[in-house]
MIBA-225905 format. One record per atom (N, C-alpha, C): z, y, x. Coordinates in steps of 0.1 Angstrom, whole numbers, padded with zeros to 4 digits, always signed. Last residue first. Layout:
N
ZYX...
***
This chain:
328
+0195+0054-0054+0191+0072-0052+0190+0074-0068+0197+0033-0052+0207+0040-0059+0207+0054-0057+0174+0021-0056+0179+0015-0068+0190+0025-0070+0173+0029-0024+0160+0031-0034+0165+0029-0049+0198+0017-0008+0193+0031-0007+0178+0038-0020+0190-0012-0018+0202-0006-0023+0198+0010-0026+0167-0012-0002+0161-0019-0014+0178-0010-0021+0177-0011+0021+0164+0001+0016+0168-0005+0004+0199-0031+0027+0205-0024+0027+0192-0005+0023+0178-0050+0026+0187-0051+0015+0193-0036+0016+0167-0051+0052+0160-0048+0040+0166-0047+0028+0184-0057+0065+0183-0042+0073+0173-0044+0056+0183-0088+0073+0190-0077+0063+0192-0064+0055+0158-0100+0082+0160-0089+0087+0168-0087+0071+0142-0128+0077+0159-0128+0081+0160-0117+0086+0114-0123+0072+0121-0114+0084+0135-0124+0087+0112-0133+0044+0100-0133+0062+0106-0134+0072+0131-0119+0028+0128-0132+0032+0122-0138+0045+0124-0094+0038+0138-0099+0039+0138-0115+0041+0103-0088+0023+0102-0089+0037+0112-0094+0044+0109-0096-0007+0100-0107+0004+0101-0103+0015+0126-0072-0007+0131-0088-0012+0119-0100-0005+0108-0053-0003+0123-0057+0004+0127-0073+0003+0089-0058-0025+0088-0060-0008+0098-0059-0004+0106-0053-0047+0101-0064-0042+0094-0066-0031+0120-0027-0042+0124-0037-0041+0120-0050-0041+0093-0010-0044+0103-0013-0029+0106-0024-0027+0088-0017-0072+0075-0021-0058+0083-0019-0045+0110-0005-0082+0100-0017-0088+0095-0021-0073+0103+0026-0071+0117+0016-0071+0116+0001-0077+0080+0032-0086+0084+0029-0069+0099+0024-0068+0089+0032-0111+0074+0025-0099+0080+0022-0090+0110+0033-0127+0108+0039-0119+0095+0026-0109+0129+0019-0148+0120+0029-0150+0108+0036-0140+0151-0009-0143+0141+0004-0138+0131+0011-0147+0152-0034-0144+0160-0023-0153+0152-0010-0157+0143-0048-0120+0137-0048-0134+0144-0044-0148+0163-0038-0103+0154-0032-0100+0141-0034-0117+0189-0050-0113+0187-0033-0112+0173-0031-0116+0181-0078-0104+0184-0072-0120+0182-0054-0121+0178-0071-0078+0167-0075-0083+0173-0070-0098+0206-0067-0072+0196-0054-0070+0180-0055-0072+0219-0090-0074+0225-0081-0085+0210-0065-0082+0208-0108-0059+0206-0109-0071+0208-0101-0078+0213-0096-0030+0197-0095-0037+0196-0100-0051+0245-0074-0031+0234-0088-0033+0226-0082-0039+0247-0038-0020+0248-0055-0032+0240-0067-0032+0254-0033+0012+0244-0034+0003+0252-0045-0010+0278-0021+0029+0274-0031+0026+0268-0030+0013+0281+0010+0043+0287+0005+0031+0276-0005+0030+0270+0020+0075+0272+0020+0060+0277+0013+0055+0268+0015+0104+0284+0013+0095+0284+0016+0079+0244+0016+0115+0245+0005+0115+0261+0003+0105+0223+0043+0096+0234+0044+0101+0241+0028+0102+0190+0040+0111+0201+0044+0105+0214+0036+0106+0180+0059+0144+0182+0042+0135+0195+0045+0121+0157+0083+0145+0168+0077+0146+0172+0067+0139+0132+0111+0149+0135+0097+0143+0146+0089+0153+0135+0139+0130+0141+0133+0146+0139+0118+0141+0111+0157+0121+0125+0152+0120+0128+0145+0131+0088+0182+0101+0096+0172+0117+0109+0167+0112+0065+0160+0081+0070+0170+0081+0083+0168+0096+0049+0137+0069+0059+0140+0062+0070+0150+0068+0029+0136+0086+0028+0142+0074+0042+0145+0067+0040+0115+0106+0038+0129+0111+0034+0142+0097+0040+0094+0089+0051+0099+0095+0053+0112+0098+0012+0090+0087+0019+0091+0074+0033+0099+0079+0003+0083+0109-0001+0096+0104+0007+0100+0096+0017+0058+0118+0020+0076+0121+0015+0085+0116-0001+0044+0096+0014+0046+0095+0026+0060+0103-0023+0050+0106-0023+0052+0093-0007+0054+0092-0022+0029+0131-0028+0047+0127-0024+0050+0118-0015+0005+0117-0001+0012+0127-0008+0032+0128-0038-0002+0107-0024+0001+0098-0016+0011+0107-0053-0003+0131-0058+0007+0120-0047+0013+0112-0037-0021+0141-0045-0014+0147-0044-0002+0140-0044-0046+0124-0028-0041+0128-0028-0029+0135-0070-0048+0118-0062-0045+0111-0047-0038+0113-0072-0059+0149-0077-0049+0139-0074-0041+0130-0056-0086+0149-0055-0070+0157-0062-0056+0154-0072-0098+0131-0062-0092+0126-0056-0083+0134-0103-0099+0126-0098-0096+0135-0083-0088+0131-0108-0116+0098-0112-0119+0112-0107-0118+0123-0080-0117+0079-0089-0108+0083-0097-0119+0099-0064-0134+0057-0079-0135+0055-0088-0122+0068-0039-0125+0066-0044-0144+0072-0062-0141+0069-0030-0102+0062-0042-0105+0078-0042-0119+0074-0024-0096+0033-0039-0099+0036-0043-0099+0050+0003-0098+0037-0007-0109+0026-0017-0108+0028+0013-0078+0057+0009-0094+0062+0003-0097+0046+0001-0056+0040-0006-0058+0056-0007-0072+0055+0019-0054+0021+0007-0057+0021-0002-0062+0034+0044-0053+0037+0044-0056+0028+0028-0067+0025+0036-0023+0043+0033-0033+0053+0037-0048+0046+0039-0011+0020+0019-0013+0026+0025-0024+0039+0062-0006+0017+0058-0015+0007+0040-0019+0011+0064+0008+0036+0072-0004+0036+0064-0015+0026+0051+0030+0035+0052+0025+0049+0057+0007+0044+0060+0042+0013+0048+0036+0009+0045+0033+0023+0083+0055+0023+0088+0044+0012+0070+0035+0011+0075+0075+0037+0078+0070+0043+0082+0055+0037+0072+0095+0008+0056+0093+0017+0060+0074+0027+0099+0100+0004+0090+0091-0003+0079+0084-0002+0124+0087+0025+0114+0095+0022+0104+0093+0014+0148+0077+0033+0146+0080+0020+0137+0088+0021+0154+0086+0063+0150+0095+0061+0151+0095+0042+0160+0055+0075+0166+0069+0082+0163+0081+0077+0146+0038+0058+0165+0039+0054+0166+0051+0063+0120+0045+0070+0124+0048+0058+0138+0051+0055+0120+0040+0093+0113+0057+0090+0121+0054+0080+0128+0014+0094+0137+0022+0101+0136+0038+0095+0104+0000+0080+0123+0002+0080+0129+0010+0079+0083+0010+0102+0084+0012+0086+0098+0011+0082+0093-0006+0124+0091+0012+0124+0093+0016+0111+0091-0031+0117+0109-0023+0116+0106-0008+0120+0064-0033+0111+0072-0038+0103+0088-0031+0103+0052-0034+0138+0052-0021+0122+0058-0021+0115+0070-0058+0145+0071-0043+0151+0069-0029+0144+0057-0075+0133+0065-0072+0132+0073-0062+0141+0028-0076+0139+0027-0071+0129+0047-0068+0125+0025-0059+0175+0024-0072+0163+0032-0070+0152+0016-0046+0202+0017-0044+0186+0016-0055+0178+0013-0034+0237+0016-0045+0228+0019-0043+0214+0004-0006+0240+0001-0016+0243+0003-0030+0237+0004+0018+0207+0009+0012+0224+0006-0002+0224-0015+0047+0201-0014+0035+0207-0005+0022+0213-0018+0070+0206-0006+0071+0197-0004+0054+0194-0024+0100+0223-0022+0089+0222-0014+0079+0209-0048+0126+0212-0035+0124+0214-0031+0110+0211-0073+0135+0209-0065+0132+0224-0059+0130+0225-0067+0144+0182-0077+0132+0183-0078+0130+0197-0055+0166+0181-0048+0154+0176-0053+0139+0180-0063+0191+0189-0058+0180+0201-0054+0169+0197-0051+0204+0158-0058+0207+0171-0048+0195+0181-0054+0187+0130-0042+0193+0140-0049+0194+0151-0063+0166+0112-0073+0180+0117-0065+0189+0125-0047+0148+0108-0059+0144+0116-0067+0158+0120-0031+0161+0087-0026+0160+0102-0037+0154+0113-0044+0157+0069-0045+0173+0075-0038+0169+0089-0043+0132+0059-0057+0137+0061-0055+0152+0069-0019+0133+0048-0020+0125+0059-0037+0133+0068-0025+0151+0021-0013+0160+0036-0018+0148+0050-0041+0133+0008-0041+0150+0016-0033+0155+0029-0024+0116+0000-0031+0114+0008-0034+0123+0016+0000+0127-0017+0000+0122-0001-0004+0122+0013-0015+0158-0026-0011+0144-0027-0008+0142-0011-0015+0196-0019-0022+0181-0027-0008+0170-0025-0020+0221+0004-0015+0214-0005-0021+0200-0015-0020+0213+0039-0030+0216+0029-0021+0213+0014+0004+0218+0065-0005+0210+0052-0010+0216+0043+0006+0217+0101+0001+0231+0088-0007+0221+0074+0029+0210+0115+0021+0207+0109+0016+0217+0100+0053+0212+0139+0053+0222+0128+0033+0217+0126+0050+0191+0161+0067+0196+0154+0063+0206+0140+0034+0174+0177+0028+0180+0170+0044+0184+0161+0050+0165+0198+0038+0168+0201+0032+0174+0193+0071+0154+0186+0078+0160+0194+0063+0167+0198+0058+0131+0173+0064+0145+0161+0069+0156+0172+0046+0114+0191+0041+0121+0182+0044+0137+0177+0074+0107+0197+0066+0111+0206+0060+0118+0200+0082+0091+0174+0091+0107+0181+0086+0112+0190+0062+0073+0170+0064+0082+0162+0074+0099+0167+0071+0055+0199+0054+0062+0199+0055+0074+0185+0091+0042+0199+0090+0053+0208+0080+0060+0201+0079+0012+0189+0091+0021+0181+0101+0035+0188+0063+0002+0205+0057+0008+0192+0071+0016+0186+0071+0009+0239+0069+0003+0226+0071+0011+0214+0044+0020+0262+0055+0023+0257+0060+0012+0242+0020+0027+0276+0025+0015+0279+0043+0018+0273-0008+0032+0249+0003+0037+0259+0014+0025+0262-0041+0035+0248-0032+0023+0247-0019+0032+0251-0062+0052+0227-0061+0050+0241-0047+0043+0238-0080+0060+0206-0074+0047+0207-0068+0041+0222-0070+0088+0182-0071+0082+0197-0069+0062+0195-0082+0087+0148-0070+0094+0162-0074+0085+0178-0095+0093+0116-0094+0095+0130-0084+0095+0141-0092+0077+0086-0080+0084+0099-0084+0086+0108-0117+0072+0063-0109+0071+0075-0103+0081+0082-0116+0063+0030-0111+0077+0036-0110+0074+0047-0124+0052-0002-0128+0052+0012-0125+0065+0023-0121+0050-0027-0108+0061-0023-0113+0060-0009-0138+0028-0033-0141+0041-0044-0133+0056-0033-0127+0009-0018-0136+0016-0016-0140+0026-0022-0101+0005-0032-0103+0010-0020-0113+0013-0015-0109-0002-0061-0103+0014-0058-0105+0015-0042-0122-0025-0054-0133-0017-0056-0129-0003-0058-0099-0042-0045-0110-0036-0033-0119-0025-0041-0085-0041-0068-0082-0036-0052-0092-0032-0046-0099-0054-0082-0101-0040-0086-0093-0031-0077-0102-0079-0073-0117-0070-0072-0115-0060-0076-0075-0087-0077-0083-0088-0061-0093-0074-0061-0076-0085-0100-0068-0080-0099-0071-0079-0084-0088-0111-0110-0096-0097-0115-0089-0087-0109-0077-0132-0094-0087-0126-0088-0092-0115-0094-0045-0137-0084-0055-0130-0095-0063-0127-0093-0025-0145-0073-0031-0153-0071-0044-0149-0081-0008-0125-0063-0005-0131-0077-0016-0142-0082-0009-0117-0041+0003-0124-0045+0005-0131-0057-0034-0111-0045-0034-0119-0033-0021-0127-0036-0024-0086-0061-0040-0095-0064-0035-0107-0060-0009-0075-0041-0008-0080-0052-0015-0091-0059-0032-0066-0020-0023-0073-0023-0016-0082-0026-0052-0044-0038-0055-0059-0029-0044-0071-0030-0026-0026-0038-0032-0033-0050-0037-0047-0047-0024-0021-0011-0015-0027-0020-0018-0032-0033-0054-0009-0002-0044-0025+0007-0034-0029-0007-0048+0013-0022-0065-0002-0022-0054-0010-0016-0027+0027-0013-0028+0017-0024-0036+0011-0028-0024+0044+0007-0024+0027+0011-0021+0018-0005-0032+0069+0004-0016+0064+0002-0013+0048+0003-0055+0064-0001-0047+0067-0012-0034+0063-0010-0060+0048+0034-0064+0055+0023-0060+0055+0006-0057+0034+0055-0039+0043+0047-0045+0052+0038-0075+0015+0057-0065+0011+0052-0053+0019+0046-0101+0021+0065-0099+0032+0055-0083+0028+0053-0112+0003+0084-0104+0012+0088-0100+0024+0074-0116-0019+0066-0100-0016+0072-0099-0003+0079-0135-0019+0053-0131-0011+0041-0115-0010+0054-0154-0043+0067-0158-0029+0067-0145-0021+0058-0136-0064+0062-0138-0059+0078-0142-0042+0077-0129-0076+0035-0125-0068+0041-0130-0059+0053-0154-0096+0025-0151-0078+0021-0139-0072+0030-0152-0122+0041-0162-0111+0039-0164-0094+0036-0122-0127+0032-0134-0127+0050-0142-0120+0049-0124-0124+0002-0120-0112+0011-0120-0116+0031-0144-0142-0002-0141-0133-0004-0138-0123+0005-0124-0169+0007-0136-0166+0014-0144-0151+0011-0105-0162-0009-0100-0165+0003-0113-0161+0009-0110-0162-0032-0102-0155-0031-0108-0153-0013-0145-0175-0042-0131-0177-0037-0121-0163-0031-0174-0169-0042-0168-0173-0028-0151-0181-0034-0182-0158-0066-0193-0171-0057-0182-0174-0049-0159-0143-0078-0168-0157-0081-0174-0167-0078-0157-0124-0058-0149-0135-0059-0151-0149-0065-0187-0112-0057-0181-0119-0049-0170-0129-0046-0182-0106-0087-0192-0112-0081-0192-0122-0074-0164-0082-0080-0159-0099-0092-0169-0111-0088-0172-0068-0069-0162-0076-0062-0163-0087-0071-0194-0054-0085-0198-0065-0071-0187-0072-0067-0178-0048-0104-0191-0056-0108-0190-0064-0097-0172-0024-0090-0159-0034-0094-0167-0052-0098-0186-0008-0086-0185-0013-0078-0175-0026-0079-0198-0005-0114-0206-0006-0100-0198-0020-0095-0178+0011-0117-0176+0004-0124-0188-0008-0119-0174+0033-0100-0163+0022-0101-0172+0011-0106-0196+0056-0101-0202+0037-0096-0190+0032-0096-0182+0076-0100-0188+0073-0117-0196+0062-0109-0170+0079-0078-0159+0078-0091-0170+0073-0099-0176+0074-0047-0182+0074-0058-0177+0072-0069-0167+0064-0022-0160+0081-0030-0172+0081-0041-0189+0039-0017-0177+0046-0009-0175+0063-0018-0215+0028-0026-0204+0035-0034-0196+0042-0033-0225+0023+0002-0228+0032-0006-0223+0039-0019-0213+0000+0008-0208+0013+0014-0216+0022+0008-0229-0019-0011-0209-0016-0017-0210-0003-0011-0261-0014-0006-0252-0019-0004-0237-0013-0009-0298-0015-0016-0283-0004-0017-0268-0017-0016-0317-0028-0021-0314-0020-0003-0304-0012-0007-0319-0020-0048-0326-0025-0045-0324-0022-0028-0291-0013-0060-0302-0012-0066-0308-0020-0049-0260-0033-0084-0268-0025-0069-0280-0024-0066-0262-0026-0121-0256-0030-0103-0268-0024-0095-0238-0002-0140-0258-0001-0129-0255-0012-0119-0221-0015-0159-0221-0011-0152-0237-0017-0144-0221-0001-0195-0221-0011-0186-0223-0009-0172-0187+0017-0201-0202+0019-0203-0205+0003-0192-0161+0026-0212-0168+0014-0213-0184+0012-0212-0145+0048-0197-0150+0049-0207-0162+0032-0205-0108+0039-0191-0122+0044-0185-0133+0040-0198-0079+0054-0203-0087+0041-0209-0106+0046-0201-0050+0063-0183-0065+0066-0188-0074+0055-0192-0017+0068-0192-0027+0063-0181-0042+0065-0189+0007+0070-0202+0002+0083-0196-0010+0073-0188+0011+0047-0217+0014+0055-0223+0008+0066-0216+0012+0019-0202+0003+0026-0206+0002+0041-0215+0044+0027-0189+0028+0030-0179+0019+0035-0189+0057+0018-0210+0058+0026-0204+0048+0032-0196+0040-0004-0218+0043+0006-0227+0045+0017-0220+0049-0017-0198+0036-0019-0198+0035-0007-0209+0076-0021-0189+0073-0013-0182+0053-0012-0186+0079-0033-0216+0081-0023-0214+0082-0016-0205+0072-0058-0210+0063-0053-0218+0072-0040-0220+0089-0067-0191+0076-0067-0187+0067-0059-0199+0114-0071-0203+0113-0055-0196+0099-0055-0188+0109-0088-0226+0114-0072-0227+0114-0067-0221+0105-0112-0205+0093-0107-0216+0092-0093-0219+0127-0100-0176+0118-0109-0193+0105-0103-0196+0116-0109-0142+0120-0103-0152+0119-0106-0165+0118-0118-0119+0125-0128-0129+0126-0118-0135+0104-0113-0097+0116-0104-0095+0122-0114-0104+0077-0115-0111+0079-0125-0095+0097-0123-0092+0073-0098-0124+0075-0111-0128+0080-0121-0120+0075-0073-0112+0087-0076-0120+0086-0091-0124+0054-0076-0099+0067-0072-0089+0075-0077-0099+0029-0074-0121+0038-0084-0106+0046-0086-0101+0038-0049-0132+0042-0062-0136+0040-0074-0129+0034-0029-0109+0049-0036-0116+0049-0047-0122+0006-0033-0105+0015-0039-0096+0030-0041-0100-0005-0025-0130-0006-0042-0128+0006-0045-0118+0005+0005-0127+0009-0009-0135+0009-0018-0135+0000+0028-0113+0004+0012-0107+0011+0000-0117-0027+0040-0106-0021+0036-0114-0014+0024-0111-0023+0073-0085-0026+0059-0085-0023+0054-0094-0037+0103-0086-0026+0094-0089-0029+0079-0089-0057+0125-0092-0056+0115-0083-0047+0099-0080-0041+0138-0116-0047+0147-0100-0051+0134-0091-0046+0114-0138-0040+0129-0136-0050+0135-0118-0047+0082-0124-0050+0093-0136-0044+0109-0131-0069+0054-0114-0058+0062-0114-0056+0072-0126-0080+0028-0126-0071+0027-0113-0067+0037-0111-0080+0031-0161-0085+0031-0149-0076+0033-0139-0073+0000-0181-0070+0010-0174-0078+0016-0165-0080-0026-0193-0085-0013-0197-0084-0003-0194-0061-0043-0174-0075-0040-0173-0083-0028-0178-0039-0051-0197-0041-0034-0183-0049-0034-0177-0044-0069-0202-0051-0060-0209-0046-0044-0202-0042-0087-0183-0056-0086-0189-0056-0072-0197-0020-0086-0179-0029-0075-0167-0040-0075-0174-0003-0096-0200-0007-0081-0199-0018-0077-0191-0015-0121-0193-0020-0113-0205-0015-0104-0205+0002-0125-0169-0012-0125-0167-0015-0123-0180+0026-0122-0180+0026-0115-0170+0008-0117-0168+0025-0149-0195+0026-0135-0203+0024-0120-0192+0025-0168-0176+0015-0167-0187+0011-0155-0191+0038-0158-0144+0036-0164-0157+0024-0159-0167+0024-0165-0110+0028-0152-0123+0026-0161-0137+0036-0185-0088+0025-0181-0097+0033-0172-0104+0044-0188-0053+0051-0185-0065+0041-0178-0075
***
């Protein structure tokens, strides 16, 4: 499913943007007007979630960009704000010579285990890119994900338990977290410094990508959490970029880390299925119109991962997040 005309002259010129603003913040523009074109939005509410956005976002200052010097490779840019532009240079590069596809074989391997870095918005940006068949939109994925390069340490010992046991374990092992104040990311990043954390299993034996898939769900319709909302919409991400990974156990690997960390950051609770007697969701037609009504990012980017994972899945259970997010 391609992005219309007009949906690709905005991103062009939401290109002038830099990938975040204020304290860190991610910019998620490009990604609403993805979500929203693909959703069937108009012209009116695509150029006004673009007004909207561009209104508090940052125009990066236009300088040319240094390329790579001489025996200096991309991981060198890693947390380097003033080489974006560096580094954004090299992805387009790469997308040029290679192709989307052949591309990201190559750029991904090294940047996965950073995967739940910024809140998993390199992977989701990436994404997008991927969904939208964009390649300026690919290389400014990867070049925030490596700019935001952050790995999760934790155990890789296996447990013979299934993946949707292993979070209440966790939280029952670590119940009172001490967070640093900040952003998402921050708080995920403190729970890796939890004494014993890095002994502590969190592995299980068998893992496929639909298993992270109804952990994510589940954390979320059971809690509405917000930290727990960027679970959904990054797995989302996950499946559009394992077709291009070498080692997609890998990847699934890394995510599934990233994904309890995230859980265990967000503070104790009991994890539990939610409630199977709720009040029947609204059709996917009437909560796609909602959703490109919206004002709201993240309620934009739920619902269009609900609405594709739902698709994937034949899991309904997605309609009934995508309602809980439009009607909070």
């Amino acid at each position: 499913m391609s992005i219309s005309r007009y949906c690709v002259e905005l991103l062009e010129a939401a290109s002038a943007y830099h990938v975040r603003y204020g304290d860190r913040l991610a910019n998620h523009l490009p990604m609403v007007l993805i979500a929203l074109d693909k959703m069937g939005a108009t012209r009116e509410q695509l150029q006004s979630a673009f007004d909207r956005s561009s209104a508090h976002l940052e125009r990066p200052q236009l300088e040319p960009a240094a390329p790579l010097a001489e025996g200096e490779t991309i991981a060198d840019l890693r947390n380097r704000e003033e080489r974006f532009p560096s580094a954004l240079a090299y992805y387009q590069g790469q997308l040029r010579q290679h192709g989307i596809a052949e591309a990201l074989r190559r750029e991904l391997p090294p940047l996965l285990p950073s995967i739940g870095t910024a809140a998993f918005h390199g992977l989701i940006r990436t994404a997008y890119g991927i969904d939208a068949g964009h390649q300026q939109e690919v290389a400014t994925g990867l070049a925030y994900w490596n700019m935001e390069y952050r790995e999760l340490p934790a155990s890789d010992v296996l447990l013979p338990v299934a993946a949707a046991e292993i979070p209440a374990m966790a939280a029952a092992r670590f119940p009172l977290i001490s967070l640093a104040p900040g952003n998402i990311s921050d708080h995920m990043a403190a729970v890796t410094r939890q004494e014993d954390w890095q002994e502590t299993p969190i592995q299980p034996q068998q893992l496929g990508l639909q298993d992270i898939a109804e952990v994510a769900l589940a954390a979320y319709r059971g809690t509405g959490d917000f930290t727990l909302l960027h679970g959904v919409t990054g797995c989302h991400a996950l499946r559009l970029i394992l077709p291009h990974c070498s080692d997609p156990e890998q990847a699934l690997r890394y995510f599934w880390r990233a994904l309890v960390i995230a859980y265990l950051s967000t503070g104790p609770k009991e994890f539990t299925e939610a409630d199977q007697d709720s009040p029947t969701a609204a059709e996917w037609e009437s909560l796609l119109k909602r959703a490109c009504r919206s004002e709201d990012d993240h309620v934009i980017k739920l619902c269009y991962s609900a609405w594709r994972e739902a698709e994937h899945y034949g899991n309904d259970d997605y309609r009934a997040a995508a309602a809980l997010t439009v009607e909070s």
